[in-house]
mmCIF file of the N, C-alpha and C atoms, coordinates in Angstrom:
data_MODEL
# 
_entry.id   MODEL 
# 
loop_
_atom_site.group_PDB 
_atom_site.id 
_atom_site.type_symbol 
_atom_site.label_atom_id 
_atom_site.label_alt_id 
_atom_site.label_comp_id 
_atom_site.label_asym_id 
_atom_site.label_entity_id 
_atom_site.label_seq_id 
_atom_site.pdbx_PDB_ins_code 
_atom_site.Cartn_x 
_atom_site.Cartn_y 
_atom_site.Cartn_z 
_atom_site.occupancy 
_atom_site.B_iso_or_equiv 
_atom_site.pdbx_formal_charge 
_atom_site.auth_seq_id 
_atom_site.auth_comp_id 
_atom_site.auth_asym_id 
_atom_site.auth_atom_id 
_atom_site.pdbx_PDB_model_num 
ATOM 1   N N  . UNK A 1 1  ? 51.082 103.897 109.593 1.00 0.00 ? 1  UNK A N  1 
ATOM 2   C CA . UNK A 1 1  ? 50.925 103.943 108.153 1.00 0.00 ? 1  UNK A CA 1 
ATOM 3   C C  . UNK A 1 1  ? 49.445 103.844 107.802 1.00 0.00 ? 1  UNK A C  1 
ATOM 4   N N  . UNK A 1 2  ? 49.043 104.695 106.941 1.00 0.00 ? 2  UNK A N  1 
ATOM 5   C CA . UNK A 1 2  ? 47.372 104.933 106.524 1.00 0.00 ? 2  UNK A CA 1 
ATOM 6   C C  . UNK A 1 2  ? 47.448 103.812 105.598 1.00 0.00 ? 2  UNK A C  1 
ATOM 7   N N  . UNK A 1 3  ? 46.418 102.617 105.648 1.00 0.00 ? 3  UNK A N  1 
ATOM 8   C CA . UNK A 1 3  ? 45.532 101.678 104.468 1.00 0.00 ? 3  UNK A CA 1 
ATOM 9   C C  . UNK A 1 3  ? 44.039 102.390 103.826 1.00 0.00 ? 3  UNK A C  1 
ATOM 10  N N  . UNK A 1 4  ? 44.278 102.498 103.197 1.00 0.00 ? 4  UNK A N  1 
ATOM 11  C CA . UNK A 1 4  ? 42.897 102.883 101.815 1.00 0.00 ? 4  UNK A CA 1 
ATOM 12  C C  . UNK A 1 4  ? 41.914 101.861 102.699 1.00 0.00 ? 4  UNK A C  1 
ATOM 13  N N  . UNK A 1 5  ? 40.734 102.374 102.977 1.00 0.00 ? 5  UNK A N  1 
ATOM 14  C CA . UNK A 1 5  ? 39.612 101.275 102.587 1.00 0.00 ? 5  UNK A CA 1 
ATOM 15  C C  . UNK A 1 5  ? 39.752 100.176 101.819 1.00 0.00 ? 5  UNK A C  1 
ATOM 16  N N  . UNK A 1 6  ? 39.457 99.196  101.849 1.00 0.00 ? 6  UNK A N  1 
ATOM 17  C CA . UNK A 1 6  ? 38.646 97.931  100.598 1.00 0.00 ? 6  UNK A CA 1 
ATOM 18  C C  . UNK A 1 6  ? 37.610 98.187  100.113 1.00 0.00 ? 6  UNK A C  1 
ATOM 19  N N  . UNK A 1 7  ? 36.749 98.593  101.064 1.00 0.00 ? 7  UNK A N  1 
ATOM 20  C CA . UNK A 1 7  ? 35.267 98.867  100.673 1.00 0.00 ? 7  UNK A CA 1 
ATOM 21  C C  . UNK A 1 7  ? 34.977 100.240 100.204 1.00 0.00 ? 7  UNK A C  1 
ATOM 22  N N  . UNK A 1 8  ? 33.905 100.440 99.669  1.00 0.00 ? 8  UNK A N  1 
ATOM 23  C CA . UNK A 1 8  ? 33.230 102.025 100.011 1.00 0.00 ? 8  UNK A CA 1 
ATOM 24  C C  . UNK A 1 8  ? 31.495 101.416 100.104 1.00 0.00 ? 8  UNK A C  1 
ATOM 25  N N  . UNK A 1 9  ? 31.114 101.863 100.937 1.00 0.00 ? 9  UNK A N  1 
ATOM 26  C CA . UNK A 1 9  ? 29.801 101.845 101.005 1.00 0.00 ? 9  UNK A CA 1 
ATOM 27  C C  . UNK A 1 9  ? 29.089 103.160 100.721 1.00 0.00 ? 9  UNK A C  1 
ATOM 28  N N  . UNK A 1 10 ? 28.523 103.101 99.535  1.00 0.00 ? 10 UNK A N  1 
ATOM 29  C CA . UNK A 1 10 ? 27.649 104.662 99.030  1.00 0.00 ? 10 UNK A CA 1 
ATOM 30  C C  . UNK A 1 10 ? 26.333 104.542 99.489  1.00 0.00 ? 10 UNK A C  1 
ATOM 31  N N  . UNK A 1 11 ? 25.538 105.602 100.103 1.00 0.00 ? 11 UNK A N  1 
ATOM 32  C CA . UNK A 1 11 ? 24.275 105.315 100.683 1.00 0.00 ? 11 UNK A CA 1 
ATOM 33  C C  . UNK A 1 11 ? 23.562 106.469 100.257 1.00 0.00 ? 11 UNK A C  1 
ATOM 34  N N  . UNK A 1 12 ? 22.616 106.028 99.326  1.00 0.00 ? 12 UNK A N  1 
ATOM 35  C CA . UNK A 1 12 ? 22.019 107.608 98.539  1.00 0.00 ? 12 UNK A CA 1 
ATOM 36  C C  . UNK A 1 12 ? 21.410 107.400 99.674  1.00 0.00 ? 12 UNK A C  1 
ATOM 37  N N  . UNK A 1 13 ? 20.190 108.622 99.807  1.00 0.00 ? 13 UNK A N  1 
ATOM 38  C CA . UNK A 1 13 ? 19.436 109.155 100.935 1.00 0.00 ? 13 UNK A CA 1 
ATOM 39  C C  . UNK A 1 13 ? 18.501 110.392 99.908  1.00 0.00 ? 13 UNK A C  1 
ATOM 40  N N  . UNK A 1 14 ? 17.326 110.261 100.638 1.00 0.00 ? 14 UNK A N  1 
ATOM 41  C CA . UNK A 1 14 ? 16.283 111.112 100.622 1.00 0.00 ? 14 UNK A CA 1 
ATOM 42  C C  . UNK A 1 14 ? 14.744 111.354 101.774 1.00 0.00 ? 14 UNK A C  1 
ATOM 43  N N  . UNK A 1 15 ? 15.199 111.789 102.656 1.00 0.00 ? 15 UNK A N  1 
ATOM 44  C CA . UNK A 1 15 ? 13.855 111.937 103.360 1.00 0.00 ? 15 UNK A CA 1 
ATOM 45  C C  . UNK A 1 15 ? 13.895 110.745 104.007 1.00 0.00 ? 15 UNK A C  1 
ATOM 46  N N  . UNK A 1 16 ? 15.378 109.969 104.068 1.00 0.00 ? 16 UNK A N  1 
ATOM 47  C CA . UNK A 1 16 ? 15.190 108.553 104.941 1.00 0.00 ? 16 UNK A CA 1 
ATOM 48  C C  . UNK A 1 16 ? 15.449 108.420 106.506 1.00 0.00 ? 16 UNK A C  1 
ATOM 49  N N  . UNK A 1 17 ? 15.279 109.734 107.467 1.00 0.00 ? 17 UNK A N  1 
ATOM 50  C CA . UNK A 1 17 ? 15.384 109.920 108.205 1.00 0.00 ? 17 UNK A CA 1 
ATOM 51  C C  . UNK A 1 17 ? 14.421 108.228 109.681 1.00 0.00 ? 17 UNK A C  1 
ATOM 52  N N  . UNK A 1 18 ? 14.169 107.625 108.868 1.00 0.00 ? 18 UNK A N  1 
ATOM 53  C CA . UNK A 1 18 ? 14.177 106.614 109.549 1.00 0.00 ? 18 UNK A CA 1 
ATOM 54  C C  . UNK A 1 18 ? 14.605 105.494 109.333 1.00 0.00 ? 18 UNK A C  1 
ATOM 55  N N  . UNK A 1 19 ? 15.212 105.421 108.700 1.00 0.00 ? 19 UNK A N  1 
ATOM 56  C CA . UNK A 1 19 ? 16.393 104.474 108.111 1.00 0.00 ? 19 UNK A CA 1 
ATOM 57  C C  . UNK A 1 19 ? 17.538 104.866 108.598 1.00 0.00 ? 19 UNK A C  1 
ATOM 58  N N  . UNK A 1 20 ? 18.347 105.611 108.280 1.00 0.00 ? 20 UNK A N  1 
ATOM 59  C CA . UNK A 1 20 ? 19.433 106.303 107.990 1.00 0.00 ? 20 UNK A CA 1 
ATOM 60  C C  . UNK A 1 20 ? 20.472 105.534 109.110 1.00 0.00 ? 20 UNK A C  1 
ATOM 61  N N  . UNK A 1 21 ? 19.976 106.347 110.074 1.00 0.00 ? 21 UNK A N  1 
ATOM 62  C CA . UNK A 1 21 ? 21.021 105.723 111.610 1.00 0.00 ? 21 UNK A CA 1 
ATOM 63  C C  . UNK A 1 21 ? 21.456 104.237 111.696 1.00 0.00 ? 21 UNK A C  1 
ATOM 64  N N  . UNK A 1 22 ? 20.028 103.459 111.445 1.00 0.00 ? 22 UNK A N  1 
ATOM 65  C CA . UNK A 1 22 ? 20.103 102.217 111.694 1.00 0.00 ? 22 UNK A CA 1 
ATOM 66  C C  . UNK A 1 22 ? 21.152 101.526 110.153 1.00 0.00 ? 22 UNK A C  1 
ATOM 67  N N  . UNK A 1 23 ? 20.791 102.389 108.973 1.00 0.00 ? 23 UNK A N  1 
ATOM 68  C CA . UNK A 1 23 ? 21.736 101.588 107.491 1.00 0.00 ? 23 UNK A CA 1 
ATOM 69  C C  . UNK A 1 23 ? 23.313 102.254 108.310 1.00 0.00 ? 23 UNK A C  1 
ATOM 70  N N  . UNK A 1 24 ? 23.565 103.173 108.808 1.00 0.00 ? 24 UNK A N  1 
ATOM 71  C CA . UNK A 1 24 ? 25.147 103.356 108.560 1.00 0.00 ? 24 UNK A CA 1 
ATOM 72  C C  . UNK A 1 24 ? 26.042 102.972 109.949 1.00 0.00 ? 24 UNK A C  1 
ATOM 73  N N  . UNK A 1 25 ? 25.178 102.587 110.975 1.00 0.00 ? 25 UNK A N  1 
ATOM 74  C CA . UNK A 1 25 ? 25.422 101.603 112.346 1.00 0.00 ? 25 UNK A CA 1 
ATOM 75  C C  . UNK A 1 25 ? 25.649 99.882  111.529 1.00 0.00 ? 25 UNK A C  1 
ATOM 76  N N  . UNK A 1 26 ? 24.858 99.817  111.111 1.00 0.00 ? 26 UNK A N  1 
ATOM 77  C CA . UNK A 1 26 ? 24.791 98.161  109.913 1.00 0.00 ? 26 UNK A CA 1 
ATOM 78  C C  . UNK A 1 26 ? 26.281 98.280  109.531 1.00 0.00 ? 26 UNK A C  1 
ATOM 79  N N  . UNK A 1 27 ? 26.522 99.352  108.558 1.00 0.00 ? 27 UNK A N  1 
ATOM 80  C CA . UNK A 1 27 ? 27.663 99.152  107.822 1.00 0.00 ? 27 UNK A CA 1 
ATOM 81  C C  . UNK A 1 27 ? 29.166 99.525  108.745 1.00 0.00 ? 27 UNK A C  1 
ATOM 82  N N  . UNK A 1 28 ? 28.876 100.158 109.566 1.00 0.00 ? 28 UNK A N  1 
ATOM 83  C CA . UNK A 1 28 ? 30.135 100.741 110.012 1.00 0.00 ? 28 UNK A CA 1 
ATOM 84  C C  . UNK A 1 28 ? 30.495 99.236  111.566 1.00 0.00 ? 28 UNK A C  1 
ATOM 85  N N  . UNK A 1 29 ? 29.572 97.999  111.946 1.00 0.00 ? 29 UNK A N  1 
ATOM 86  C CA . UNK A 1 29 ? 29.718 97.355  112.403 1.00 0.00 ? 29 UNK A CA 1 
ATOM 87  C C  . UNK A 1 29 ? 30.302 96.052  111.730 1.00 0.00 ? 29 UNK A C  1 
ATOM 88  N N  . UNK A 1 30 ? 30.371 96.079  110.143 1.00 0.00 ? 30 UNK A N  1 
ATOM 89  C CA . UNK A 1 30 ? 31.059 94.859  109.302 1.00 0.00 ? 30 UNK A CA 1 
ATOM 90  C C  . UNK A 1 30 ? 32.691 94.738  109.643 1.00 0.00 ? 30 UNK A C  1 
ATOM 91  N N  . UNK A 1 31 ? 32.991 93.394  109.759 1.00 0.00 ? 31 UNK A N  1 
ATOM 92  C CA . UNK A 1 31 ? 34.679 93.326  110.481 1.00 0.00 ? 31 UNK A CA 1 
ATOM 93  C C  . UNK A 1 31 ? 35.174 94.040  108.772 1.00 0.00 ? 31 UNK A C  1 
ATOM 94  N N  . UNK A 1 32 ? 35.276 94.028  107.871 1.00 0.00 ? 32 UNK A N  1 
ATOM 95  C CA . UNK A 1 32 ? 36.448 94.819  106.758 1.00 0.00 ? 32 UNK A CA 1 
ATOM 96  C C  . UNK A 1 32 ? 36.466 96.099  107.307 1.00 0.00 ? 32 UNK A C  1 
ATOM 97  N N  . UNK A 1 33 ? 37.542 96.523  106.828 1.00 0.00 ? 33 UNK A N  1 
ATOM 98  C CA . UNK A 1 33 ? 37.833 98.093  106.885 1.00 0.00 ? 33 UNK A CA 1 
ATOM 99  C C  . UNK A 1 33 ? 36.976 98.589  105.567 1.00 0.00 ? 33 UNK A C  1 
ATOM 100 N N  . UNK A 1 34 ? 36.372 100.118 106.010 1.00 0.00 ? 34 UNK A N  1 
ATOM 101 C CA . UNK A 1 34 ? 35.475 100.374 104.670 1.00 0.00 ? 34 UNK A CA 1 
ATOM 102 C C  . UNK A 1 34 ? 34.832 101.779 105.368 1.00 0.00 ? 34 UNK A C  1 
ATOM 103 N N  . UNK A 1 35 ? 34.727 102.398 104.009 1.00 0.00 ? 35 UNK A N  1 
ATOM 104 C CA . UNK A 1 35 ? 34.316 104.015 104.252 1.00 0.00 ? 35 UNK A CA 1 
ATOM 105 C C  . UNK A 1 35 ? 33.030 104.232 104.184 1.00 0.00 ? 35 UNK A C  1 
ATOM 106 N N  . UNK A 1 36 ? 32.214 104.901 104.735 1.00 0.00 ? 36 UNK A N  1 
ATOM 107 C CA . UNK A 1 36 ? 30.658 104.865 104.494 1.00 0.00 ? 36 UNK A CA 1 
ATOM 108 C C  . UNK A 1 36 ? 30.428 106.382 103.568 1.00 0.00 ? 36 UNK A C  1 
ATOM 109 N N  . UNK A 1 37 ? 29.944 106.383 103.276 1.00 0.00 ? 37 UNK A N  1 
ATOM 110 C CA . UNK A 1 37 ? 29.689 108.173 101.826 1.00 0.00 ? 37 UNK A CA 1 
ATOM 111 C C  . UNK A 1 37 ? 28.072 108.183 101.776 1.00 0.00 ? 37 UNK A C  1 
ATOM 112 N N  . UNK A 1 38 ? 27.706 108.988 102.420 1.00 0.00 ? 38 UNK A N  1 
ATOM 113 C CA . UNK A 1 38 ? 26.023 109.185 102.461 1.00 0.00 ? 38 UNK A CA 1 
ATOM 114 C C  . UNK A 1 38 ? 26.012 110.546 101.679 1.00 0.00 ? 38 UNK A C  1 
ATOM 115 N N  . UNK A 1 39 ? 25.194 110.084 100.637 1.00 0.00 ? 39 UNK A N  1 
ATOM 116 C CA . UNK A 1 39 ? 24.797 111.248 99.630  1.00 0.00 ? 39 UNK A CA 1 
ATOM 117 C C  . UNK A 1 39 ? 23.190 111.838 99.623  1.00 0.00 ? 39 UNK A C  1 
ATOM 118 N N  . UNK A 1 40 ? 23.026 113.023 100.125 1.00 0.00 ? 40 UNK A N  1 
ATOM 119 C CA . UNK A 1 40 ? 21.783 113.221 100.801 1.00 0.00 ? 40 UNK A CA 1 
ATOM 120 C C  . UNK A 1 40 ? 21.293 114.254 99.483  1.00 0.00 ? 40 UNK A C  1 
ATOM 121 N N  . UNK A 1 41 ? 20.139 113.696 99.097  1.00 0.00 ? 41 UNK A N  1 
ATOM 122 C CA . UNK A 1 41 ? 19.849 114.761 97.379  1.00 0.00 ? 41 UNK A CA 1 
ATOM 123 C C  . UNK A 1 41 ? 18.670 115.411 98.186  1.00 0.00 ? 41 UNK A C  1 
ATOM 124 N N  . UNK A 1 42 ? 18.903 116.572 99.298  1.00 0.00 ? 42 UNK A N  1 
ATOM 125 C CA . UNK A 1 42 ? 18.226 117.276 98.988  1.00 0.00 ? 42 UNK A CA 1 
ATOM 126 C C  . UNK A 1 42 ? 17.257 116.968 100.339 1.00 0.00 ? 42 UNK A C  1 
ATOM 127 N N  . UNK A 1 43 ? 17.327 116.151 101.323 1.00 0.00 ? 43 UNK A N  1 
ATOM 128 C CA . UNK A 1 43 ? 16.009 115.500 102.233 1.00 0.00 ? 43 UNK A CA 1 
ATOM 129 C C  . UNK A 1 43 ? 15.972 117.091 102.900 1.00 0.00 ? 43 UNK A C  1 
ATOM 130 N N  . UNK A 1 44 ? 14.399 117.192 103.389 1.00 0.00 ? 44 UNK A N  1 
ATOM 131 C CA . UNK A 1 44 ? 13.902 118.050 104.050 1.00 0.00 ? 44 UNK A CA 1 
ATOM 132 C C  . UNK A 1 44 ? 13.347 117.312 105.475 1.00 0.00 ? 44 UNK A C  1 
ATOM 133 N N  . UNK A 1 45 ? 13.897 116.248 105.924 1.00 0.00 ? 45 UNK A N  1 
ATOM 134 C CA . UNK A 1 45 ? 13.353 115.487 106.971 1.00 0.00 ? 45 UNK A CA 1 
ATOM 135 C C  . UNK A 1 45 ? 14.941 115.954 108.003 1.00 0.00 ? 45 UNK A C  1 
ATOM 136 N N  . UNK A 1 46 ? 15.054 114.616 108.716 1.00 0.00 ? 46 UNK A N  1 
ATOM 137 C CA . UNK A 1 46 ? 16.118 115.286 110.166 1.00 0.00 ? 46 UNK A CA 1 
ATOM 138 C C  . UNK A 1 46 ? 17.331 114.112 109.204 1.00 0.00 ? 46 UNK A C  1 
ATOM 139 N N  . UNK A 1 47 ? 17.052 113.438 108.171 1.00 0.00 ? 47 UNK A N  1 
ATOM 140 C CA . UNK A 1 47 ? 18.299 112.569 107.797 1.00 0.00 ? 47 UNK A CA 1 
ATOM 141 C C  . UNK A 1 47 ? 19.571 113.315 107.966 1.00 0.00 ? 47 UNK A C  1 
ATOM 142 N N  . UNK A 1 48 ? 20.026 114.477 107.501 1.00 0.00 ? 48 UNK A N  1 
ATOM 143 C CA . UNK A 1 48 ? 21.302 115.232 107.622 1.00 0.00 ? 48 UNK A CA 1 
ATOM 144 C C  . UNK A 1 48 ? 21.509 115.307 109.700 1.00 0.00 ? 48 UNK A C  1 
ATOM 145 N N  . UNK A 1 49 ? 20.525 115.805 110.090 1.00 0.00 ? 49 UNK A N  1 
ATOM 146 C CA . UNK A 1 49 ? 21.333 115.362 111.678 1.00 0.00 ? 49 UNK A CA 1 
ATOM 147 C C  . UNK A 1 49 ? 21.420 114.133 112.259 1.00 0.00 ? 49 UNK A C  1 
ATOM 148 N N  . UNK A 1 50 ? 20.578 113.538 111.764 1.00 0.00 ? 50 UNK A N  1 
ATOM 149 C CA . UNK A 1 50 ? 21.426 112.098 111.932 1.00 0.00 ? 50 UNK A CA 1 
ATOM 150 C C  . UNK A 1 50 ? 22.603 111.453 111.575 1.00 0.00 ? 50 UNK A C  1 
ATOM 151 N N  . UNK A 1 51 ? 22.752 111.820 110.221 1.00 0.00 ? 51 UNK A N  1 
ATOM 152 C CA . UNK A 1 51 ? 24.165 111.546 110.059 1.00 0.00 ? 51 UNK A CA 1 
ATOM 153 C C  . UNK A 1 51 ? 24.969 112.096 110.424 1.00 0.00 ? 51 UNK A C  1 
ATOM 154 N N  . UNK A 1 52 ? 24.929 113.787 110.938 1.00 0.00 ? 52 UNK A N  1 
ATOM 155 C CA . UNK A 1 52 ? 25.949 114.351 111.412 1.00 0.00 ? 52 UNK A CA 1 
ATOM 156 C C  . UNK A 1 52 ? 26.290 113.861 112.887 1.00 0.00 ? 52 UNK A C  1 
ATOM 157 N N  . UNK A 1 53 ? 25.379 113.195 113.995 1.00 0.00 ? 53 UNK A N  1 
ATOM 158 C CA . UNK A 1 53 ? 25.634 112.378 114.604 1.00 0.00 ? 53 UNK A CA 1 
ATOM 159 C C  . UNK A 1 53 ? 26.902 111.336 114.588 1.00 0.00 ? 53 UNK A C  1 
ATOM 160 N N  . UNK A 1 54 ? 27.225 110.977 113.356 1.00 0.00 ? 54 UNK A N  1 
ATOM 161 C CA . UNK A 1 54 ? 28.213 110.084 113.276 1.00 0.00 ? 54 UNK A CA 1 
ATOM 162 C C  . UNK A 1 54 ? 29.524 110.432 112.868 1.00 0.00 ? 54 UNK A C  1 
ATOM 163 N N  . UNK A 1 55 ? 30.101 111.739 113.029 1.00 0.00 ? 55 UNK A N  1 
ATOM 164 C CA . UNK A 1 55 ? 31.008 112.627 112.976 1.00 0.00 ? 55 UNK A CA 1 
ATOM 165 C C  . UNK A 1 55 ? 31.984 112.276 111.693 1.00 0.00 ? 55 UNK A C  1 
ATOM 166 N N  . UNK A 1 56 ? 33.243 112.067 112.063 1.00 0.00 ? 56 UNK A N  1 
ATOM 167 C CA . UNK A 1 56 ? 34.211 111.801 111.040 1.00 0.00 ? 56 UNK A CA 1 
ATOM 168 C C  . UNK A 1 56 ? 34.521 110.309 110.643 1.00 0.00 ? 56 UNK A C  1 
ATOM 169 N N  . UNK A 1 57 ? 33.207 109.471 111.112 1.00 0.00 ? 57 UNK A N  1 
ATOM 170 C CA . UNK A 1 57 ? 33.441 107.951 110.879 1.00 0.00 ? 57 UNK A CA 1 
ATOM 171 C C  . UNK A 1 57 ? 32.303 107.484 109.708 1.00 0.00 ? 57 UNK A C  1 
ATOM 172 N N  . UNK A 1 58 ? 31.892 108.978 108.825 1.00 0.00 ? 58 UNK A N  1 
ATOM 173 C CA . UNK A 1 58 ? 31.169 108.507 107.681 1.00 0.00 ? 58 UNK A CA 1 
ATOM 174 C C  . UNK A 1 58 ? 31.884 109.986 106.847 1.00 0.00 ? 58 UNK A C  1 
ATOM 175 N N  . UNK A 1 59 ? 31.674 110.074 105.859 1.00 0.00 ? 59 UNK A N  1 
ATOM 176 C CA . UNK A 1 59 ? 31.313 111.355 104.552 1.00 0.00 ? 59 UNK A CA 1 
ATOM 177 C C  . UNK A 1 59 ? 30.434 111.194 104.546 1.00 0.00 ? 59 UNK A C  1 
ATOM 178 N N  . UNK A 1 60 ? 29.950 112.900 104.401 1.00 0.00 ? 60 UNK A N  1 
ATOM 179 C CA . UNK A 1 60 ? 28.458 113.153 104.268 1.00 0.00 ? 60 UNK A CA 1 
ATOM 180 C C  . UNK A 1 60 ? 28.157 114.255 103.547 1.00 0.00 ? 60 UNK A C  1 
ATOM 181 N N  . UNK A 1 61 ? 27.448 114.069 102.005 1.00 0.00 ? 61 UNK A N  1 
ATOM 182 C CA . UNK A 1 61 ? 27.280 115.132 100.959 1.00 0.00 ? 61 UNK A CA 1 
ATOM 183 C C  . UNK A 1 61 ? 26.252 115.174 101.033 1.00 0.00 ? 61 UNK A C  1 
ATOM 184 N N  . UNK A 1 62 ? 26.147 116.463 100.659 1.00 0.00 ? 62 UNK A N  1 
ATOM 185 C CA . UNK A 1 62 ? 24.766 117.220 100.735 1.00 0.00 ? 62 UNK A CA 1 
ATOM 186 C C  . UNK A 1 62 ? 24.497 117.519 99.487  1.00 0.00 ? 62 UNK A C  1 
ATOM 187 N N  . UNK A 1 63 ? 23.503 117.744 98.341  1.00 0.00 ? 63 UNK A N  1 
ATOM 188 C CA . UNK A 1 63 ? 22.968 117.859 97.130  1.00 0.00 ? 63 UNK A CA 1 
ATOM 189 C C  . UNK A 1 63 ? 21.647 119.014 97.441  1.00 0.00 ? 63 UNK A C  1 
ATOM 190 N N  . UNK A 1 64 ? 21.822 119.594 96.709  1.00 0.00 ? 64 UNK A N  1 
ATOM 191 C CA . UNK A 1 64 ? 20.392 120.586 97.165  1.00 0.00 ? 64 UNK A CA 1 
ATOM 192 C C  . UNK A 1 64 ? 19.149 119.751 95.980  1.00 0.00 ? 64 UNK A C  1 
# 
């Protein structure tokens, strides 16, 4: 049987390609159950392959 999240963790993003890995490893290691949603407005840095690194255990929007 599927449970909803409790949480949502929203993680704007821009050009935070050195952040990024290390904020959604942080969140996806908290004991609650909880969804991570990285909203990327647009970075021209490597942030989008980093997150795609983390496959189907985040959402990941892209914003031009």
């Amino acid at each position: 049987m599927y449970t909803p999240p409790l949480v949502s963790v929203l993680m704007p993003a821009y050009n935070q390609a050195p952040f990024v890995r290390q904020a959604i490893e942080s969140a996806l290691a908290q004991t609650v159950q909880l969804e991570v949603i990285v909203v990327d407005d647009g970075s021209t840095d490597e942030t989008a392959a980093l997150a795609a690194k983390f496959g189907d255990q985040i959402t990941y929007i892209r914003q031009q």
